[in-house]
C-alpha positions in Angstrom: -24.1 2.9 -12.2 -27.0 1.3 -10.7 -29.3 3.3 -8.4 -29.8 0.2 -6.4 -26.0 -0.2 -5.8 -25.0 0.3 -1.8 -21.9 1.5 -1.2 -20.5 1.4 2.6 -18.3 4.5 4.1 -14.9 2.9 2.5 -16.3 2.2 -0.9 -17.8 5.8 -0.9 -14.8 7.5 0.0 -12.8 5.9 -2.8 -15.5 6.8 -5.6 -16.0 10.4 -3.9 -12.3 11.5 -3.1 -13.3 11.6 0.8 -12.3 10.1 4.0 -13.9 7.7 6.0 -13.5 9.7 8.9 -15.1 12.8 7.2 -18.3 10.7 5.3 -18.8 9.7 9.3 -18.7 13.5 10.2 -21.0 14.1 7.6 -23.4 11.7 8.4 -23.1 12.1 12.1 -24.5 15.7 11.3 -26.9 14.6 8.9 -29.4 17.0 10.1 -27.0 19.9 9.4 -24.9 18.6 6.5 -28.5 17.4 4.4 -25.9 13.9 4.2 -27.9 10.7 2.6 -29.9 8.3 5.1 -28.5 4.5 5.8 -30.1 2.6 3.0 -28.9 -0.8 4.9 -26.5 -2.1 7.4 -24.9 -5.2 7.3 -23.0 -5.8 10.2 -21.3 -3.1 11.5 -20.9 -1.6 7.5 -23.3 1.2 7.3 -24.7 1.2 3.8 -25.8 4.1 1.6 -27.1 4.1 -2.2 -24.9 5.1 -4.6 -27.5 7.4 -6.3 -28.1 9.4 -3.5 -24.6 10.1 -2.6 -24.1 10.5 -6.3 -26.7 13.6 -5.8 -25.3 14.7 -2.2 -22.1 14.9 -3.8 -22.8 16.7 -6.7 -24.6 19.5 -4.8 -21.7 19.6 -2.5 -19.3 20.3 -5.4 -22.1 23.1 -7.2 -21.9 25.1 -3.4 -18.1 24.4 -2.4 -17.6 28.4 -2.6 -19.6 29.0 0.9 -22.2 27.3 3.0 -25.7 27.4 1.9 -28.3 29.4 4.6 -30.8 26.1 4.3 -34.5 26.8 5.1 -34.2 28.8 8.9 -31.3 31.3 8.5 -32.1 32.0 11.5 -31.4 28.3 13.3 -28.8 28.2 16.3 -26.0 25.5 15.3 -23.4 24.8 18.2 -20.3 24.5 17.8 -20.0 20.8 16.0 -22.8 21.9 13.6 -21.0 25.2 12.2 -17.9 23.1 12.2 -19.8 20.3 10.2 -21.9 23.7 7.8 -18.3 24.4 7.0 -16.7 21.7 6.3 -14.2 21.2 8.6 -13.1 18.7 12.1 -13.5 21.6 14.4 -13.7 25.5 15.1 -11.7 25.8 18.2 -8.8 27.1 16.2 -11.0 29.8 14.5 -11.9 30.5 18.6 -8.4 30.7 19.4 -7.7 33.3 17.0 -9.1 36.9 18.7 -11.6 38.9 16.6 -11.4 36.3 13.9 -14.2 34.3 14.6 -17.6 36.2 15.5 -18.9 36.5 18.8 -21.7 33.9 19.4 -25.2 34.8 18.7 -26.1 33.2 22.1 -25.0 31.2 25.3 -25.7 28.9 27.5 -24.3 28.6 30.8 -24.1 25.5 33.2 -22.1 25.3 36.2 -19.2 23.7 34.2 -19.1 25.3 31.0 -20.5 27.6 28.6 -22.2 26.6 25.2 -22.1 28.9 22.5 -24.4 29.3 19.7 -24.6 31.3 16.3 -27.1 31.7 13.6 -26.7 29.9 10.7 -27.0 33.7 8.7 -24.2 34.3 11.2 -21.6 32.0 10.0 -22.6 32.1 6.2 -21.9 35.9 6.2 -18.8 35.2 7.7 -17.6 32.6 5.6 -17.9 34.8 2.2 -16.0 37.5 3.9 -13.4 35.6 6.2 -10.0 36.2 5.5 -7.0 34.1 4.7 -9.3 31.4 2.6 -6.9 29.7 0.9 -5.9 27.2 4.1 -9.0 27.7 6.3 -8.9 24.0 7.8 -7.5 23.8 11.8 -4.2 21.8 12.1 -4.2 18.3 12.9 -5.9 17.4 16.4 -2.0 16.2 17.0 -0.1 19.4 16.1 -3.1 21.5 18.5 -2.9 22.0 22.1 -5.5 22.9 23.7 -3.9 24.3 27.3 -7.8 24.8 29.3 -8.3 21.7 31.4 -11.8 19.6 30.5 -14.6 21.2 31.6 -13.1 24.9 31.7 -14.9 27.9 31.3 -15.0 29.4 28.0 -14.4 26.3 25.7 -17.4 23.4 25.3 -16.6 20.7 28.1 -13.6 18.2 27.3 -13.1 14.9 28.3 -10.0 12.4 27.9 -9.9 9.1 26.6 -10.0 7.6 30.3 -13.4 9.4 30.9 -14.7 8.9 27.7 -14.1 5.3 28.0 -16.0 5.5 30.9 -18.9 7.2 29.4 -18.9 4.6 26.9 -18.9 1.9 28.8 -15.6 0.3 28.0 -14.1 -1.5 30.3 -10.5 0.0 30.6 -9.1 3.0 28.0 -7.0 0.6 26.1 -10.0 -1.4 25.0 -11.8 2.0 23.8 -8.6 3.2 22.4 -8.5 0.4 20.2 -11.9 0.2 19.0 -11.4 4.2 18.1 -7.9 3.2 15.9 -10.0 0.3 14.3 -13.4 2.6 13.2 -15.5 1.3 15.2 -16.6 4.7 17.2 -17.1 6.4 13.7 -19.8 8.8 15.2 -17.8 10.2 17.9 -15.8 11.8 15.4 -12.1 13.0 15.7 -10.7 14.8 18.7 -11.4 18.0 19.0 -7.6 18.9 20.2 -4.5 17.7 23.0 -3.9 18.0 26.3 -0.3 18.1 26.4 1.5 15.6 29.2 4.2 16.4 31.5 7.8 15.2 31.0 7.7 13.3 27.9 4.2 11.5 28.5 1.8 10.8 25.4 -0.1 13.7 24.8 -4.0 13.2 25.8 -6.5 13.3 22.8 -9.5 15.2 23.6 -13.3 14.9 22.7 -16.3 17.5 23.7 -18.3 15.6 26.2 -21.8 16.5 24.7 -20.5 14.8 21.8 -19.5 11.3 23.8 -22.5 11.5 25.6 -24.5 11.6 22.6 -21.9 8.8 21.2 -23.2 7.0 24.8 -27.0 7.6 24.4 -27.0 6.4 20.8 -25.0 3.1 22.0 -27.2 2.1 24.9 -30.3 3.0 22.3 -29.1 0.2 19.2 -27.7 -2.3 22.4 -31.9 -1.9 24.1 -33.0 -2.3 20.0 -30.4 -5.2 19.6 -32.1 -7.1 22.8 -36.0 -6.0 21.5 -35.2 -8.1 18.4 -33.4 -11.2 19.9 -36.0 -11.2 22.1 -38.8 -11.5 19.5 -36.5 -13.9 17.6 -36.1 -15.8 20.6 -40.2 -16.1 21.4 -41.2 -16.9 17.5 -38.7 -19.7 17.4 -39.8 -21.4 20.8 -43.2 -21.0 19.7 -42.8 -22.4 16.1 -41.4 -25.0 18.0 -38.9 -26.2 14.7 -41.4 -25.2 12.2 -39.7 -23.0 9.7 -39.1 -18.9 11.3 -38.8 -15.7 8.5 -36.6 -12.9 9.4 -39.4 -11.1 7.2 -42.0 -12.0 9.0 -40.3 -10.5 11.8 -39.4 -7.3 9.9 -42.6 -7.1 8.7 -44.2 -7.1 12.5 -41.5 -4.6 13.6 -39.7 -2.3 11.4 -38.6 0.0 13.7 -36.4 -2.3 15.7 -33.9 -2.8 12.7 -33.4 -3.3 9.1 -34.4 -7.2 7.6 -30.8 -7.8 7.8 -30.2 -7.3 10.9 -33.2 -8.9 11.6 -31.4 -12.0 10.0 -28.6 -11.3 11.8 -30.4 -11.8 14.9 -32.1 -15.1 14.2 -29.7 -16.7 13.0 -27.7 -15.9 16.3 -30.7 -16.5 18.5 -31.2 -20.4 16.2 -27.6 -20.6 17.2 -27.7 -20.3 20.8 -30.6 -21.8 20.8 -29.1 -24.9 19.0 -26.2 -24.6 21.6 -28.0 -24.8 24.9 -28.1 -27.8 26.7 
């Protein structure tokens, strides 16, 4: 295999025996799960090179008996980061479960919830010693009530699809329900559990807020990166006026706003609105 092959989060769960949902979780909590950096994106396709998930991968498989204490034993992970240290969607079930889980290392209280906290030595210790490890996944998000209202005490603050469609920005819950069916939300992850409906009304899928609201920050951070690069586009081909622009160029003058494709993604849509206006 070539190390200069990219493979995109479909492709690399086909080679690697993963899901495209769980290659998102994994990079989503990159910081925490030591996943492989973008190497490219071409559209909405986030790219990765093969060789490095070739290595991710294979160090995965060499430490699958038990989570690996990293350099800061020490660190506080929240919730979604011991979740994504041991591999799976969610520890609200572990939570669920008295004297099961260990108590958190610290917490943080707000006037809505409380966030809870352990040590990564914490949850390492625990995971070599837990009990019943031959299923130690949760149940599907489906098959998982969770009976607190959003925003209780005692469990990290909930939100339905309605309010997280509001939180990110989409204009009515069917609109954000189908970009979540279609992959397009990748980084928010799966639900974290069910609010079950009264009578016989579709159950409500549940996300922690911290997470859409990270989900939200991230969007309106790529949408203000999106407008800093037509906008350059935009200036360098009314002052060329018709002489030959390079996406490169561009690139070259501003790496942080984006990669040289989308760079080239974004002249060539600026030339054709450009070409388009009266």
């Amino acid at each position: 295999m070539s190390t200069d092959a990219l493979l995109d989060a479909s492709a690399a769960a086909t080679r690697f025996g993963a899901s495209v949902s769980r290659i998102s979780e994994w990079h989503r909590d990159r910081a925490t799960t030591g996943f492989p950096e973008v190497a490219d994106i071409d559209g909405r396709r986030r790219l990765w090179n093969a060789a490095d998930l070739e290595a991710w991968f294979t160090r995965r498989a060499a430490t699958a008996d038990g989570p690996d204490l990293g350099e800061d034993p020490g660190e506080l992970l929240g919730a979604p980061q011991v979740a994504a240290l041991l591999g799976v969607k969610s520890v609200h079930a572990y939570l669920a479960r008295p004297g099961y889980f260990p108590e958190p290392d610290s917490t943080e209280h707000t006037e809505r919830y409380v966030k809870r906290f352990w040590r990564r030595e914490t949850i390492v210790a625990w995971a070599a010693r837990r009990p019943g490890r031959g299923n130690t996944k949760p149940k599907a998000p489906h098959s998982t009530p969770v009976p607190n209202k959003p925003g209780s005490a005692g469990h990290e603050a909930l939100v339905d699809s309605a309010e997280a469609a509001r939180l990110l920005g989409y204009a009515s819950t069917a609109s954000f329900a189908s970009a979540f069916a279609q992959g397009n939300l990748g980084e928010l992850g799966e639900p974290e559990g069910v609010r079950e409906a009264p009578g016989r009304g579709r159950p409500s899928r549940l996300w922690s807020r911290a997470r859409v609201e990270q989900s939200a920050s991230r969007r309106r951070s790529e949408e203000l990166v999106r407008r800093r690069r037509e906008e350059a586009c935009r200036a360098a081909l009314q002052a060329a006026g018709g002489a030959p622009v390079s996406a490169r160029t561009l690139f070259d003058a501003d790496p942080e706003a984006g990669t040289l494709q989308q760079w080239k993604a974004s002249l060539d849509g600026v030339r054709r609105q450009l070409k388009a206006a009266p």
